[in-house]
TIBA-907823 format. One record per residue (C-alpha): residue number from 0; x, y, z. Coordinates in Angstrom, 3 decimals, m for minus. Layout:
{NUM, {X, Y, Z}},
...
//
This chain:
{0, {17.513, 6.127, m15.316}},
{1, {18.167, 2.343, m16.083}},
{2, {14.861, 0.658, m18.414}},
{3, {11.883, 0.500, m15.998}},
{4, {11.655, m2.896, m16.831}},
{5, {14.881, m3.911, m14.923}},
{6, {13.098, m3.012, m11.222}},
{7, {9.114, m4.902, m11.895}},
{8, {9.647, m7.444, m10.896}},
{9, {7.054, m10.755, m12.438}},
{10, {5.959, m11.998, m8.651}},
{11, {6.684, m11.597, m5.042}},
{12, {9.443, m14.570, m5.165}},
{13, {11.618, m12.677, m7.372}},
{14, {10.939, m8.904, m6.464}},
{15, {12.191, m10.571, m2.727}},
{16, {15.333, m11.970, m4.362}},
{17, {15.896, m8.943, m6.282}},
{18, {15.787, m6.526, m3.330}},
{19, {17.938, m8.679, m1.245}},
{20, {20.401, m8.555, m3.876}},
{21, {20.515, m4.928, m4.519}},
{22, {20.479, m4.361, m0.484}},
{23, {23.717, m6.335, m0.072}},
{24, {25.075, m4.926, m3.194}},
{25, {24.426, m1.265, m1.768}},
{26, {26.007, m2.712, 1.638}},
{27, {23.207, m2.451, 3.568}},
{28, {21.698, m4.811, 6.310}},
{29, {19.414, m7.228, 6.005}},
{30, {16.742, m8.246, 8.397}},
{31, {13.730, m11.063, 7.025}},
{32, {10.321, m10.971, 9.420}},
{33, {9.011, m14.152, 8.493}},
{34, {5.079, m14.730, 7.789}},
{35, {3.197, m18.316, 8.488}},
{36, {1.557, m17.520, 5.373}},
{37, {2.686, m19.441, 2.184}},
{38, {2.062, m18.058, m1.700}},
{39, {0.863, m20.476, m4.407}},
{40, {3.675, m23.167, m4.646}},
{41, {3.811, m23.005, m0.970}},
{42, {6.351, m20.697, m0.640}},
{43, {7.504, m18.840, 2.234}},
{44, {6.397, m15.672, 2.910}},
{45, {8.330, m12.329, 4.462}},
{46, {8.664, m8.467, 5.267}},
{47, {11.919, m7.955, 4.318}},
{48, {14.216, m5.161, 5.759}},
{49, {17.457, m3.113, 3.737}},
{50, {18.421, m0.542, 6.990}},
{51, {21.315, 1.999, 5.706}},
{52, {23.062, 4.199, 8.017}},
{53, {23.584, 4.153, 11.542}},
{54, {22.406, 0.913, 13.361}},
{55, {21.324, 4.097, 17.025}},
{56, {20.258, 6.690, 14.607}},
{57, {18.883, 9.934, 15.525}},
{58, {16.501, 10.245, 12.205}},
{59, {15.318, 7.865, 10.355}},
{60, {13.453, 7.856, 6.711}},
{61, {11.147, 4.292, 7.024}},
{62, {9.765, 3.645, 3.021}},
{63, {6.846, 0.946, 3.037}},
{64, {6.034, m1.209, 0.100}},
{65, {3.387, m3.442, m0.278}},
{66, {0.937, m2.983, 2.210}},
{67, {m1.872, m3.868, m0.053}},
{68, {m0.121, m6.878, m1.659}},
{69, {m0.913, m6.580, m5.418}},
{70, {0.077, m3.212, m5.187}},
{71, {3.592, m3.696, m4.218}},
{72, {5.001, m4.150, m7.227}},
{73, {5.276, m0.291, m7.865}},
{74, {7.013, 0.113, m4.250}},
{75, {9.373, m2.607, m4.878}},
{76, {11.037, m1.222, m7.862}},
{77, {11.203, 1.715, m6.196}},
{78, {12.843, 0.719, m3.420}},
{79, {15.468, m1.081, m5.741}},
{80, {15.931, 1.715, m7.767}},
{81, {16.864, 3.464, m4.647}},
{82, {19.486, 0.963, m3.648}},
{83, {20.662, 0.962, m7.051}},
{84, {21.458, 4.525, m6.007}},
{85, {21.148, 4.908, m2.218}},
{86, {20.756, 8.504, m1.247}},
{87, {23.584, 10.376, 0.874}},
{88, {22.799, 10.207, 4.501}},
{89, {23.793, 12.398, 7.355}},
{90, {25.682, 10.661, 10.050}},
{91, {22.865, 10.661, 12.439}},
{92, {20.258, 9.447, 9.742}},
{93, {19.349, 6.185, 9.203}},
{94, {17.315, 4.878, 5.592}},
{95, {15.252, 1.912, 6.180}},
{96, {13.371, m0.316, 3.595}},
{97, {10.751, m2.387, 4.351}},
{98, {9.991, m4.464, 0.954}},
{99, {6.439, m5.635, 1.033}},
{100, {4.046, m5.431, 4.083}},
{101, {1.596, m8.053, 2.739}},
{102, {3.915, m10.089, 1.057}},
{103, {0.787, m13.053, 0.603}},
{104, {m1.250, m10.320, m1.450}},
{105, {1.638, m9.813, m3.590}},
{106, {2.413, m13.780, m4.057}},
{107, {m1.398, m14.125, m5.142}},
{108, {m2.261, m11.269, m6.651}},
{109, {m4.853, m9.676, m4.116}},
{110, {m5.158, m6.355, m2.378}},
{111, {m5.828, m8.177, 1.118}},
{112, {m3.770, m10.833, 3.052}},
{113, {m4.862, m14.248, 4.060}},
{114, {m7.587, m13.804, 5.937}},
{115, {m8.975, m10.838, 3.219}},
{116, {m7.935, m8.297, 5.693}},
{117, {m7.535, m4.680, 4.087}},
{118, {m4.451, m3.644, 6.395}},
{119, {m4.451, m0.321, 5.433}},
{120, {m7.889, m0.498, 7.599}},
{121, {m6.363, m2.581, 9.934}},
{122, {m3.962, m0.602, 12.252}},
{123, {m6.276, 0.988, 14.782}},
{124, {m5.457, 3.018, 17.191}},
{125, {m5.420, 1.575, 20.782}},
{126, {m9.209, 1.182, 22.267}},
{127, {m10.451, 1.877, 18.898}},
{128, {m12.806, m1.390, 18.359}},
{129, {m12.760, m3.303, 15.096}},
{130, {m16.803, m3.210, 14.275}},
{131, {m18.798, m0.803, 12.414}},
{132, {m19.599, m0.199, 8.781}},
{133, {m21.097, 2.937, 7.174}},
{134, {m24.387, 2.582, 6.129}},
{135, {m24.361, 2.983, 2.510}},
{136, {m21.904, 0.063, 2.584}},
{137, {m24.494, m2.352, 3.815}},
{138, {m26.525, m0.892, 1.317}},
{139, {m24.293, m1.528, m1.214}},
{140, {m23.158, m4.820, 0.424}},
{141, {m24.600, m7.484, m2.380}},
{142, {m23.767, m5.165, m5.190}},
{143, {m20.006, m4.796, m4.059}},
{144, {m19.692, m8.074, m3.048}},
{145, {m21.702, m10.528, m4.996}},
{146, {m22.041, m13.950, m3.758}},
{147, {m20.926, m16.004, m6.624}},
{148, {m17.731, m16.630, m9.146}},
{149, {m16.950, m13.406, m11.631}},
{150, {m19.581, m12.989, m14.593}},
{151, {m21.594, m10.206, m16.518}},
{152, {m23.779, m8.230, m13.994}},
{153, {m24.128, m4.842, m15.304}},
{154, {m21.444, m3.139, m12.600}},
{155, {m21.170, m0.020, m14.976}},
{156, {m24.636, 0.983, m14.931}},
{157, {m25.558, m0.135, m10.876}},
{158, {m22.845, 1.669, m9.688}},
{159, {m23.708, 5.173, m11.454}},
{160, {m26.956, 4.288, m9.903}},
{161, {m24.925, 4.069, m6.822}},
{162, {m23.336, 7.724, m7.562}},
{163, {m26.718, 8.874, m8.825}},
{164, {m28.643, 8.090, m5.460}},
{165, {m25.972, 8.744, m3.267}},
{166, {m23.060, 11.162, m4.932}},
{167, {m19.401, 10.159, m5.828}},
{168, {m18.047, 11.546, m2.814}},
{169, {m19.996, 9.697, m0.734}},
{170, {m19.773, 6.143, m2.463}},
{171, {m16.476, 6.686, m2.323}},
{172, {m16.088, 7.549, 1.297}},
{173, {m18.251, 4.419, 2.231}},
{174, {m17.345, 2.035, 0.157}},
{175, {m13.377, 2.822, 0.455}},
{176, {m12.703, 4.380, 4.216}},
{177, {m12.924, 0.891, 5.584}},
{178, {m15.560, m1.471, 7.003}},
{179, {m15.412, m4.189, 9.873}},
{180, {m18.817, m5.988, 9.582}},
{181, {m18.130, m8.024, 6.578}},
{182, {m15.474, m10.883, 6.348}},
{183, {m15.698, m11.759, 2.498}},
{184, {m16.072, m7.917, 1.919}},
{185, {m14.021, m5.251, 0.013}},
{186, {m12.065, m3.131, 2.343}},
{187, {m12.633, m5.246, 5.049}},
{188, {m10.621, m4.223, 8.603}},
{189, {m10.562, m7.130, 10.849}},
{190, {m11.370, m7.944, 13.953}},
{191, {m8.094, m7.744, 15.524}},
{192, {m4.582, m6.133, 14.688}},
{193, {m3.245, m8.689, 11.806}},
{194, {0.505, m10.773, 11.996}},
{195, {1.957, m8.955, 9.234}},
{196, {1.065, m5.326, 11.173}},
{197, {1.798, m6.746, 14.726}},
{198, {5.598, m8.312, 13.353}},
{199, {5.920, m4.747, 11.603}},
{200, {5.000, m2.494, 14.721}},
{201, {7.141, m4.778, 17.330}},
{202, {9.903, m4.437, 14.972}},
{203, {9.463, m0.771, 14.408}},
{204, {9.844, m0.148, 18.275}},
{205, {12.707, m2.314, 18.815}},
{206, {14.550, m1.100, 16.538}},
{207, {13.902, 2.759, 16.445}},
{208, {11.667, 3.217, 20.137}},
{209, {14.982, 5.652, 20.576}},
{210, {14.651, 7.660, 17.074}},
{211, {13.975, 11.099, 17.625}},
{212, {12.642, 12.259, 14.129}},
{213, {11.384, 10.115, 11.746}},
{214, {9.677, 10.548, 8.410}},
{215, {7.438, 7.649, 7.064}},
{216, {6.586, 6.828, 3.742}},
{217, {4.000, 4.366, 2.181}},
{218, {3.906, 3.651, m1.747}},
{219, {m0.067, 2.901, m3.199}},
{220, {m1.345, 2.721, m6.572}},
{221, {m4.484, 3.217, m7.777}},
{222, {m6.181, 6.770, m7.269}},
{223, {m5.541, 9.920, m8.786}},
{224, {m4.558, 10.948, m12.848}},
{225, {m2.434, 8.735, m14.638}},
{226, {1.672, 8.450, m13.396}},
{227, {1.276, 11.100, m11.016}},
{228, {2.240, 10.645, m7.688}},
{229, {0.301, 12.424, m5.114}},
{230, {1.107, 12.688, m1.504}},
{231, {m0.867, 13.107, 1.411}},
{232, {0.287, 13.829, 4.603}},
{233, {m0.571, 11.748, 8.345}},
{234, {m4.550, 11.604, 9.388}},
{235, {m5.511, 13.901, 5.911}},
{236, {m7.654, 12.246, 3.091}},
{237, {m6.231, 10.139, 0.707}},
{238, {m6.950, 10.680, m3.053}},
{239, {m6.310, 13.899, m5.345}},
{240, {m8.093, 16.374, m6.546}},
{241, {m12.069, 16.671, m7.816}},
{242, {m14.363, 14.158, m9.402}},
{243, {m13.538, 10.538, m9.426}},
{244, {m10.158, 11.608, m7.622}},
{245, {m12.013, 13.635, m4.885}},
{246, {m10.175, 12.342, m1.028}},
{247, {m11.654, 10.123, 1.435}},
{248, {m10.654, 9.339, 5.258}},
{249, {m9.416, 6.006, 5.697}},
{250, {m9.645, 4.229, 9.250}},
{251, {m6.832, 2.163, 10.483}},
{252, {m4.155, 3.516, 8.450}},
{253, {m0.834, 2.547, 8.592}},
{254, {0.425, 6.101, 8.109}},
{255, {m1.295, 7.671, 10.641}},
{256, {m0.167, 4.113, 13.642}},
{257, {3.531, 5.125, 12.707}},
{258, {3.137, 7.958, 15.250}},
{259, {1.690, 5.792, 17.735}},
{260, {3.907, 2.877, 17.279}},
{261, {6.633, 5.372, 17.782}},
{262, {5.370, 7.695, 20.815}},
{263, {8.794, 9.347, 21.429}},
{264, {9.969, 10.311, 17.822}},
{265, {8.532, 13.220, 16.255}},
{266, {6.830, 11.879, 12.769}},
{267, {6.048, 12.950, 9.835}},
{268, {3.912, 10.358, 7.495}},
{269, {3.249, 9.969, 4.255}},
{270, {1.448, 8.533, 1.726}},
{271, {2.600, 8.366, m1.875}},
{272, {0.181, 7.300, m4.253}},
{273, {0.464, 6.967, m8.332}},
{274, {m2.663, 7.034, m9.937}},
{275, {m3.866, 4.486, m13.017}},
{276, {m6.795, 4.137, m14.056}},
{277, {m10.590, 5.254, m13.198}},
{278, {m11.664, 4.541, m9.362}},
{279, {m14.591, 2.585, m11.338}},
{280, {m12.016, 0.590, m13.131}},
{281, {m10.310, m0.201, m10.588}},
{282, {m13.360, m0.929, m8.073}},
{283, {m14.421, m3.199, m10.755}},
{284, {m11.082, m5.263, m10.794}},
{285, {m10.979, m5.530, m7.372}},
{286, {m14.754, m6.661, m6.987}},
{287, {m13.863, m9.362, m9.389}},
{288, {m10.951, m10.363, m7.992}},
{289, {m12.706, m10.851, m4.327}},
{290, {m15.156, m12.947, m6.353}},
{291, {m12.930, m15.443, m7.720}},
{292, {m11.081, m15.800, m4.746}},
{293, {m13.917, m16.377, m2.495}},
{294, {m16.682, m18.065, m5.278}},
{295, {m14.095, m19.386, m7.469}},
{296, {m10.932, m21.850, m7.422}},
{297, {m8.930, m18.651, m6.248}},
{298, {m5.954, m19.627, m8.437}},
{299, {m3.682, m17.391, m10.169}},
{300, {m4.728, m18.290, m13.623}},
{301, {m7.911, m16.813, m13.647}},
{302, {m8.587, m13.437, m16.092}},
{303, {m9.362, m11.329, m12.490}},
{304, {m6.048, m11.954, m10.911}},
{305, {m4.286, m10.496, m14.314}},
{306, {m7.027, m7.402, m14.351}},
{307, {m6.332, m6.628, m10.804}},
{308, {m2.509, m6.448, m11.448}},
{309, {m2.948, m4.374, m14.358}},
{310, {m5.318, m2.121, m13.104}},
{311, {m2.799, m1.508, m10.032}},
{312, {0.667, m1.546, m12.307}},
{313, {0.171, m0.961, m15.886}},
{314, {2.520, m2.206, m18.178}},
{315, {2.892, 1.024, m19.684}},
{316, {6.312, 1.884, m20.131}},
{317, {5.640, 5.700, m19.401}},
{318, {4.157, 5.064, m16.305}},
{319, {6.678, 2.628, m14.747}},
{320, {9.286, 5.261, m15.649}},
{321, {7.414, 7.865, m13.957}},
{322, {6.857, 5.872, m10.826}},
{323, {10.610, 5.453, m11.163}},
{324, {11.868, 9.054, m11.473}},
{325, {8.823, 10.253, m8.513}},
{326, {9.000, 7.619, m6.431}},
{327, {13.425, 7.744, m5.963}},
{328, {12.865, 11.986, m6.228}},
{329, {11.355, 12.146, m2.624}},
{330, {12.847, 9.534, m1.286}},
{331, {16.329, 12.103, m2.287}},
{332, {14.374, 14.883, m0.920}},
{333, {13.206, 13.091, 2.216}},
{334, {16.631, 12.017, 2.996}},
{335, {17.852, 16.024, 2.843}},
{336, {14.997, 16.553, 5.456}},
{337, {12.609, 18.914, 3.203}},
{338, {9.483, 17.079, 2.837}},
{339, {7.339, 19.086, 5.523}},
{340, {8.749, 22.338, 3.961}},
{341, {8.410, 21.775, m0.096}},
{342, {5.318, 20.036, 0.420}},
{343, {3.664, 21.101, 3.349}},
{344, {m0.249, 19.532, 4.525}},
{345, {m1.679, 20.614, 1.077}},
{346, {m0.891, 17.142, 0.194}},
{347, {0.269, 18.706, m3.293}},
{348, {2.564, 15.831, m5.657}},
{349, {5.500, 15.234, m5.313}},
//
């Protein structure tokens, strides 16, 4: 495989420009889902679509990037790696795209979109009301969401006081499986389904409502050991293994609304996550990062936004190649039809 290097891209702007690029150079079609949102020079904002294959297919392999913005920046590169070397397809089988779900936490370097909605929490199924937080959340509330611009506040030791009082499991489960009762809050839902979700799902069932099999998957960073990339199947928990990578159930997850948005296809979804650094870590970056967006000047300059990007794509050589060489690998053995069978509900890597 080419240098990692080649597919990060530095921002949203050019990781767009880039996978245009390598989606007309691979001859496929383009589609651009525009956003009213704007990034930091005021730039405009889009899901971007690279559809290979069959324009009525029968089965289709849909590959999300970017659904929690800063994140994206894994998903992208794979997703030009992959066009670098697109997959053979069956005749029936279509391979579609999508470059960067929250394309305005990419732009400025945040996990949520513009109105700090988590949309990974977001996509709820239908009479499912957006309200309700667990109770160790509001708890937890002030300590995970401070009122005032990033400084020293002793976040290591209150939260193993957190773990200590409560247990890592169910910190985790809390604090992570989504909450719709505060706005300026980490892993915030909503109150209703967000633009960038609503464009995605009316797209999704106007241009495959007729698909009969589809396989979904959605790249993450963040959880589980270092470059590996773990995979969890539809409606199971997400995370890997024991300790600090023990699972947690997520509500409103965009995995588990690909089945609903597509009620006549029989799906299979996935998510694909690479792990980094310690859930601590990474809770801290993000904590900081909501800080300085909501207490701060919000700007891109600020020592949080570059934490929060590193903490969710290291600049470690070793692990972009890794995302690399996982990430393309089963998107190859999704497009031969085998993920169900090699890797089966265990959620096991990939």
């Amino acid at each position: 495989m080419d240098a990692p290097e080649r597919y990060f891209a530095s921002g949203y702007v050019a990781a767009r420009e880039a996978f245009c690029a390598a989606g007309e150079a691979a001859g496929a079609r383009l589609e651009r889902l525009p956003l009213e949102a704007r990034g930091p020079q005021g730039e405009a904002l889009s899901i971007d679509v690279a559809w290979l294959g069959p324009l009525r297919p029968a089965r289709a392999l849909v590959h999300s990037s970017g659904v929690h913005g800063v994140e994206g920046f894994a998903g992208s590169a794979v997703q030009r790696a992959v066009l670098a070397s697109p997959p053979a397809l069956a005749a029936d089988q279509a391979l579609v795209l999508v470059h960067v779900l929250n394309p305005y936490g990419m732009a400025w370097l945040r996990r949520t979109n513009e109105h700090n909605v988590d949309l990974n929490r977001n996509c709820l199924p239908d009479g499912e009301a957006w309200e309700g937080a667990p109770a160790a959340y509001r708890a937890l509330q002030d300590f995970l969401n401070p009122a005032s611009a990033p400084r020293r506040d002793g976040f290591y030791p209150r939260a193993l006081a957190a773990v200590l009082r409560y247990g890592f499991a169910a910190v985790r489960q809390a604090v992570a499986g989504g909450q719709y009762e505060f706005p300026r809050g980490l892993f915030f839902g909503g109150t209703e389904l967000e633009p960038g979700p609503r464009l995605y799902r009316d797209w999704l069932q106007g241009h495959l409502g007729e698909v009969e099999e589809a396989i979904g998957i959605d790249v993450h960073t963040g959880l589980g050991p270092w470059a590996h990339g773990s995979l969890f199947e539809e409606g199971g928990p997400q995370g890997a293994g024991g300790g600090e990578s023990a699972g947690y159930n997520v509500r409103g997850g965009l995995v588990t609304a690909l089945g609903a948005w597509l009620p006549g296809a029989r799906v299979s979804a996935f998510t694909q996550e690479f792990g980094t650094y310690s859930a601590t870590r990474v809770l801290h970056a993000l904590r900081e990062e909501n800080r300085w967006h909501f207490y701060g000047r919000g700007n891109l300059e600020h020592a949080s936004k570059a934490r929060l990007r590193a903490a969710l794509c290291p600049v470690s050589p070793r692990w972009r190649r890794r995302v690399l060489e996982q990430g393309t690998a089963l998107v190859a053995q999704a497009c031969r039809w085998r993920v169900r069978r090699d890797v089966g509900v265990s959620g096991a890597a990939a």
